[in-house]
N, C-alpha and C positions, 0 to 999 in steps of 0.2 A: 404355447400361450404364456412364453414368460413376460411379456410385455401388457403393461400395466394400463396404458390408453392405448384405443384402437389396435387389440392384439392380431387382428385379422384372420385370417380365414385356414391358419393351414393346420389347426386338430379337426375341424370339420373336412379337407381336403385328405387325412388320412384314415378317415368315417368313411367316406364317398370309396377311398379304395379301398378298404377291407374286401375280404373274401364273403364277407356277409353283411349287406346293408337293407335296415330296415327305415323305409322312411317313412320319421316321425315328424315330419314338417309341417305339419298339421296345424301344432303346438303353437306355429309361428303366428296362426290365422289368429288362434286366441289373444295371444301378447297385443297383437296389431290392434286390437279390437278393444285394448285397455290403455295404449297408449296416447299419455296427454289427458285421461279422464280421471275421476275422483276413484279409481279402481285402479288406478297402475302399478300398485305393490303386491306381489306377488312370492309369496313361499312356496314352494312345493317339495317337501322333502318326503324322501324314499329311501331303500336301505343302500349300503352298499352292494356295487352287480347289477342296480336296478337302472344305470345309463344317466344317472346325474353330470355326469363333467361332459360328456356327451351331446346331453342336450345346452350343458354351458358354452362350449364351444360353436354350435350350432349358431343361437343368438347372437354370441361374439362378430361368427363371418355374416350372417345377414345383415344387420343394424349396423355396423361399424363404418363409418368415411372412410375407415383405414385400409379397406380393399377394394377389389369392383368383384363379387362376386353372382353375380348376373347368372354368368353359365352355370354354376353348383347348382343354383335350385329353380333355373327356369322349368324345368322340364319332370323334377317333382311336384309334388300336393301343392305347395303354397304356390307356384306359380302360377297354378291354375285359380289362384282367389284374387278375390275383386281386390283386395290391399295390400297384394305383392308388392307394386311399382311404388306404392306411396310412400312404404319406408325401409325400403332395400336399402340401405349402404347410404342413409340419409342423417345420420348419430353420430356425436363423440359417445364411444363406447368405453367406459370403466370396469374393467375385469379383476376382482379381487380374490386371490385364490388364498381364502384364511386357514387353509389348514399350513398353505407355507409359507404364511406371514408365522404363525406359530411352531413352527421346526426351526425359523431361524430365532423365534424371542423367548419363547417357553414357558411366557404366560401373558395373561389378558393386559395389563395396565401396556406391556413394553409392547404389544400385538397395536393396540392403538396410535400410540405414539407412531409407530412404525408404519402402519396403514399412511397416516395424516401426513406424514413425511413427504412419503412415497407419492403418492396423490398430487402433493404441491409441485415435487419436485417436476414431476410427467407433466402439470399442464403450464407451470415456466419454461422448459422445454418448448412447450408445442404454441403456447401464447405470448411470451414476451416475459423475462425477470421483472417486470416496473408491477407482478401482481403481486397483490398482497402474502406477507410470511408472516407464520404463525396463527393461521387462521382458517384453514382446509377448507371453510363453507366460504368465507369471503372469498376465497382463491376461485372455487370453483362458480359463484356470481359472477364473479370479474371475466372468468374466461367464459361463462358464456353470452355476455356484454358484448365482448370482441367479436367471438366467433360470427354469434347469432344462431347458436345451434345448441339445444339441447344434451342432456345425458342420458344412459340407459346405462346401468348399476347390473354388474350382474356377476353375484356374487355367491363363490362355489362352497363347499363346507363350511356354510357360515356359523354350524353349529358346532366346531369342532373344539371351542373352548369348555365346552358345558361336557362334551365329551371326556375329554384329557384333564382335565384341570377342575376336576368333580369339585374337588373343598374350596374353591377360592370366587367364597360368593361377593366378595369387596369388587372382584376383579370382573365378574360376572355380570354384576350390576354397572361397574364402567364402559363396560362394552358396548351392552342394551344401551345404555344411555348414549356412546357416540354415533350408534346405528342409528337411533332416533333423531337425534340433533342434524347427520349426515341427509338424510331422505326423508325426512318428516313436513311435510309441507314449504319443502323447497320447491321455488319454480324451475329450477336447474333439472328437476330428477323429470324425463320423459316418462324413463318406466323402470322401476326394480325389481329385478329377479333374483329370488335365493335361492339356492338347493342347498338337502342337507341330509340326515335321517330324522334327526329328531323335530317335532313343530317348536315353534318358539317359544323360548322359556317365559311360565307363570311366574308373576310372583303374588299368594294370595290368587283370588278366582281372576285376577285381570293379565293383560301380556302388557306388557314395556312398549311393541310396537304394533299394538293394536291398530293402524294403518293396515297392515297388509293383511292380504284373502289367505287361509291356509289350505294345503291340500296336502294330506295324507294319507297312511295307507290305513287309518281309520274310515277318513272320509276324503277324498279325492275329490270328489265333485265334479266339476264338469272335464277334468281333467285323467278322469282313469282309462282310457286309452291309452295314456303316457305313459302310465304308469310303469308296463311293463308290455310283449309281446299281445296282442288281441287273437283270439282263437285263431282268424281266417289268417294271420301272418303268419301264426304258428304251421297250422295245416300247409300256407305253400311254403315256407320252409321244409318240412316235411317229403311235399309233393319233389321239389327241387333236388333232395338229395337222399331221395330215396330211402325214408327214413321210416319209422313207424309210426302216425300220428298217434292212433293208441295207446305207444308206451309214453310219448312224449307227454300227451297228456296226466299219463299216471304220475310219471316222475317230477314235472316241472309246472303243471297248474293249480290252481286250488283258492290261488288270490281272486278275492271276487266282490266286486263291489255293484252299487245301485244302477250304474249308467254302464256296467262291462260287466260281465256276469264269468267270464273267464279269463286271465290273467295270468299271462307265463313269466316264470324267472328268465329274462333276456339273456344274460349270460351263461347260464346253464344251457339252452336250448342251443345258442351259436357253438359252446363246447361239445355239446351233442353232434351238433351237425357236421361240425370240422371232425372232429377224432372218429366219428360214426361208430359211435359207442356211449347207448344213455348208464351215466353213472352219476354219482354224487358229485357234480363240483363246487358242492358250495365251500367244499375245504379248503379250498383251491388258497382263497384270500381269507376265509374265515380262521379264525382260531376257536376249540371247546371250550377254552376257559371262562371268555366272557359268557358263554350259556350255561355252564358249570357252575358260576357266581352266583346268576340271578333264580334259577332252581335250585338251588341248595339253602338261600333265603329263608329260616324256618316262621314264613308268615301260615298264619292257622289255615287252610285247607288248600294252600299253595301244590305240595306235594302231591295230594288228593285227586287237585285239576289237573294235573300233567298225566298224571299214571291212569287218568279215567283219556284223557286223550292221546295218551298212545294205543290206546284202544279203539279210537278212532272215535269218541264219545268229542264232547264240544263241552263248555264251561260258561255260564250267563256272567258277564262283568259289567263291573259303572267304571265307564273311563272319564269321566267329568274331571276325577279330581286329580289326577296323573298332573306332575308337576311337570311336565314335559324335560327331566335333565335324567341324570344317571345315578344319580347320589339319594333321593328324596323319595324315601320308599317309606306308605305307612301299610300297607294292606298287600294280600296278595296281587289283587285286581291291578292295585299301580304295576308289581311285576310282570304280571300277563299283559297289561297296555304297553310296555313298553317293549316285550316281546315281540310287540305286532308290528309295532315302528323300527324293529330288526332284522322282520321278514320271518322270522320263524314261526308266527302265527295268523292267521288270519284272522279279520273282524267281520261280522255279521250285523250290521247297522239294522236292521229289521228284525232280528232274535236279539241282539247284543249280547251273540255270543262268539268266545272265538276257538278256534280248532286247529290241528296242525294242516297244512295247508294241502301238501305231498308227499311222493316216497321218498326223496330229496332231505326234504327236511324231519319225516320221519327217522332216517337214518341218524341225522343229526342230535337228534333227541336220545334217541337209545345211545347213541358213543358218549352222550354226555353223560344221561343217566349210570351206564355202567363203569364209568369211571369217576363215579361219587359216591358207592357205595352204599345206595340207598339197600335197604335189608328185602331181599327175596325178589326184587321189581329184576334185575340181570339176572337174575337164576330164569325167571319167566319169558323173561323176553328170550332167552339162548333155547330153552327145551320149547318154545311153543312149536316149533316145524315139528318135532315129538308129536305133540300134541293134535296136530293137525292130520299126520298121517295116521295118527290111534283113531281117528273120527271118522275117516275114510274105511277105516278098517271095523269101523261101527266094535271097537274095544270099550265096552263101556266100562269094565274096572278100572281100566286107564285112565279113562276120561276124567272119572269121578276122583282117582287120587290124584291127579296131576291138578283139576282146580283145587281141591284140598289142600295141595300145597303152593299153592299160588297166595290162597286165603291164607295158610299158618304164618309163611313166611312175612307177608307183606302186611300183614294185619295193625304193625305200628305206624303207619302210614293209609290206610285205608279205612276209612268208621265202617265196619262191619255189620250192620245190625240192620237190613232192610234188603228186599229184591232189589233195591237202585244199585246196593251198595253189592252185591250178588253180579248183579250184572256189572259191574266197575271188573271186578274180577276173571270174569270171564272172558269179556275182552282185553282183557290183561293176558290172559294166557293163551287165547289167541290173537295176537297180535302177529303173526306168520300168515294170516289169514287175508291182510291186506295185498299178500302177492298176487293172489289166486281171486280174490272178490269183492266185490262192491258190498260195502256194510248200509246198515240200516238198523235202527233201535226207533223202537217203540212205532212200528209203523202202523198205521190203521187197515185193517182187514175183517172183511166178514163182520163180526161181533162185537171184535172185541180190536186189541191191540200187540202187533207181533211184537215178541219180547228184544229177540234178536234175530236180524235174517241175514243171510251171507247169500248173493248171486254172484256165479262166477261169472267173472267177467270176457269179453269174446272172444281171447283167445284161450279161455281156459273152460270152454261148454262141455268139455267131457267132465269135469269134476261135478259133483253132486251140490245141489243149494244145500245149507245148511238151514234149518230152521229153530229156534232154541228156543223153547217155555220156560223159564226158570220161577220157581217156587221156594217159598220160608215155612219149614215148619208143616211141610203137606206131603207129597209124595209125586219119584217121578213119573209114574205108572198118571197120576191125575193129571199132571202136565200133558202128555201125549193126550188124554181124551181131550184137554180143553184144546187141544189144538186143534182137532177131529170135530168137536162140538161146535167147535164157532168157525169152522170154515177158513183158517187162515191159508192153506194153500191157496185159496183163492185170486190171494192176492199175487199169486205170480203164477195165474194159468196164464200168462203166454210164454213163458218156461215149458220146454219141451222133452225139460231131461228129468233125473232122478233128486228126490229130496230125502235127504234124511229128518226125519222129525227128531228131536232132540229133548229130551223132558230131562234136566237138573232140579234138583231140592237139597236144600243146607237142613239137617235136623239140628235147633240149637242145644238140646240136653247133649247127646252123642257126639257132636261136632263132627258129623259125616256127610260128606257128598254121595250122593247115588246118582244115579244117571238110566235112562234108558232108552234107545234109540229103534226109531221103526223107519223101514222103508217105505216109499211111497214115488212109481214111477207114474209121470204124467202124458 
């Protein structure tokens, strides 16, 4: 796709022959449906891994004069819709790839210059020298006077200034403004598409090109099918190559929004399939440092959030005021919004809270954490398999010095002074628990509310549910009755195996953990 008008069709022809295609052409019905109307600007940014240039190239070979791609998508999704035919291969297609407008200038003001160049020079080329120079929006009036055919803008890391080039808000503000000026109530523009990670830069509560619909991995909108894999693709992937939908699940879902409720890492899941081996790829392209940056950030209960969700705990945030760039951080909340717009967290648009999302990206987190030297959070996360098999082995000395020391060490990083903050802990120190179990906090049963519950998950039905009462200031001996008094097994009689009850209590004078554990087979 180095070619700058009508690049045609052959990254989507080497998509079609991968070893793995998922087809997402669906996308195309939606574009078709906003094309030529007061809706035709289009953001949709996701992380990287999540099939942005993908779906840029996709657009390119359908909408573009510049091929006859008829055969690629008759016989997928879109050809089956009623507004295949009407704008198959019917566009002057302008493809802008700004992240390599920016490798070759190296910053915003020469990025532009360079775009506006480039633009004129492709459509002198394709319409005649006698159009206008020096003037990119006249150029592209003039050619399509001539032609009689519209444009489709579809323009790939269009965020990758805000990205790179964090301090250089002179340059930042030039850009917005020629995007604006470029596609802003032009009759040239049929339809714009952007991909990116990050949504379009605020400045103040407003955006630069408030024309365009945004969809992110905040809020996708009608758009989160795209986002990434949808369950039942995942599954016949799965089915296809003989894979375990199970693990796949554990490893690579967890993205979940209002209109898709499960959401696989695309890339990970094809790495899965191909090498037939689920492991972490998000290394692959990723580097720790940029997640090492933004967690080590000492905004006030930043640290707090993370270490309470590697526990598998979740975190309520206001993402309203995220300035949507990389540089413009007042609160933790801004760090954790933008965590989510990297993939590393998920968002909850109905709690507005977000959580880590997988086992994937849980990994991610501890390599980060433990190589920032946060005080006692790496000692915890290394002995928790310790700690797990002490629980099995119903060691309750163990039990009770191992959270002890989870509490002492990490105590400068955790407000210690509450069961919320008890239980921050606890799933802190079982954090190894996530291999073996489906967590659950605070869940309603019987009476009252289960403090912490662990069901092991199906392939792992011989290990015991864990059930945990934790208590400040009381006893654990009182924990186990209340769990007896209020009926909490209840809540997982279709559980057919063994439970350990688990009764923890912090005494604050002594600063002792106690522990006591009862069996209970169902």
């Amino acid at each position: 796709m180095g070619k700058l008008l009508n690049p045609g069709s052959g990254g989507f022809i080497e998509a079609l022959a991968s070893k793995i295609y998922v087809d997402k052409t669906g996308l195309l019905a939606h574009t078709n449906s906003l094309c030529g109307t007061k809706q035709k600007w289009i953001c949709f940014s996701r992380p990287r891994r999540f099939g942005k240039t993908m779906a840029a190239e996709m657009l390119c070979a359908y909408y573009s004069k510049g091929c006859d791609s008829r055969a690629l998508f008759e016989n997928l999704r879109i050809g089956q819709d009623p507004s295949f035919e009407r704008h198959l291969n019917k566009y002057n297609v302008i493809f802008l790839n700004m992240q390599s407008f920016l490798s070759q200038t190296h910053e915003a003001r020469s990025l532009v210059e360079r775009v506006s160049n480039d633009i004129e020079d492709a459509l002198r080329k394709a319409f005649g020298d006698e159009l206008p120079k020096g003037n990119v929006v006249n150029a592209l009036i003039e050619s399509q006077t001539k032609s009689g055919t519209p444009f489709v803008f579809v323009i790939d890391e269009w965020d990758c200034v805000f990205r790179e080039q964090k301090s250089d808000t002179g340059g930042h503000k030039a850009y917005l403004d020629f995007l604006r000026l470029l596609l802003k109530d032009q009759e040239y523009v049929q339809l714009a598409y952007m991909t990116g990670i990050l949504p379009i830069k605020k400045y103040g509560t407003h955006s630069a090109l408030n024309m365009f619909t945004e969809h992110s991995m905040a809020s996708p909108l009608l758009l989160a099918e795209f986002v990434g894999f949808t369950e039942p693709e995942a599954r016949a992937l799965c089915d296809s190559f003989d894979m375990s939908f199970e693990e796949a699940r554990e490893w690579y879902d967890g993205y979940s929004f209002k209109n898709e409720k499960h959401v696989y890492n695309p890339l990970s899941m094809v790495s899965a399939m191909i090498n037939k081996e689920f492991n972490n790829y998000w290394n692959v392209t990723e580097t720790l440092d940029a997640l090492r940056i933004y967690i080590d950030m000492n905004f006030d209960g930043l640290k707090d959030a993370i270490v309470d969700m590697l526990g598998q705990g979740s975190r309520r945030v206001s993402i309203a005021r995220f300035q949507n760039d990389m540089s413009t951080f007042t609160s933790a909340d801004d760090v954790l919004t933008l965590l989510v717009h990297l993939g590393y967290l998920r968002y909850d648009s109905a709690s507005q809270e977000v959580s880590i999302p997988n086992k994937e990206i849980r990994e991610e987190f501890k390599n980060a954490v433990e190589g920032s030297g946060w005080p006692g959070v790496a000692e915890a996360l290394t002995e928790s398999r310790s700690l797990l098999a002490a629980t099995w082995a119903k060691n309750e000395s163990f039990i009770a010095e191992a959270i002890g020391r989870v509490h002492n060490n990490s105590a400068s990083i955790l407000k210690y002074n509450d069961e919320n903050s008890l239980a921050c802990t606890v799933l802190l120190a079982y954090y190894s628990a996530a291999d073996f179990y489906f967590t659950f906090r605070e869940l309603a049963s019987g009476k009252g509310f289960i403090d912490i519950l662990f069901l092991p998950k199906p392939r792992h039905l011989g290990k015991s549910a864990l059930l945990i009462e934790l208590k400040w200031d009381k006893s654990a001996v009182g924990a186990i009755s209340q769990i007896k008094d209020k009926n909490y097994p209840e809540k997982v009689s279709e559980y057919t195996g063994n439970i350990l009850m688990i009764g923890v209590n912090y005494d604050t004078k002594s600063k002792k953990h106690d522990c006591v554990i009862e069996e209970l087979a169902l």
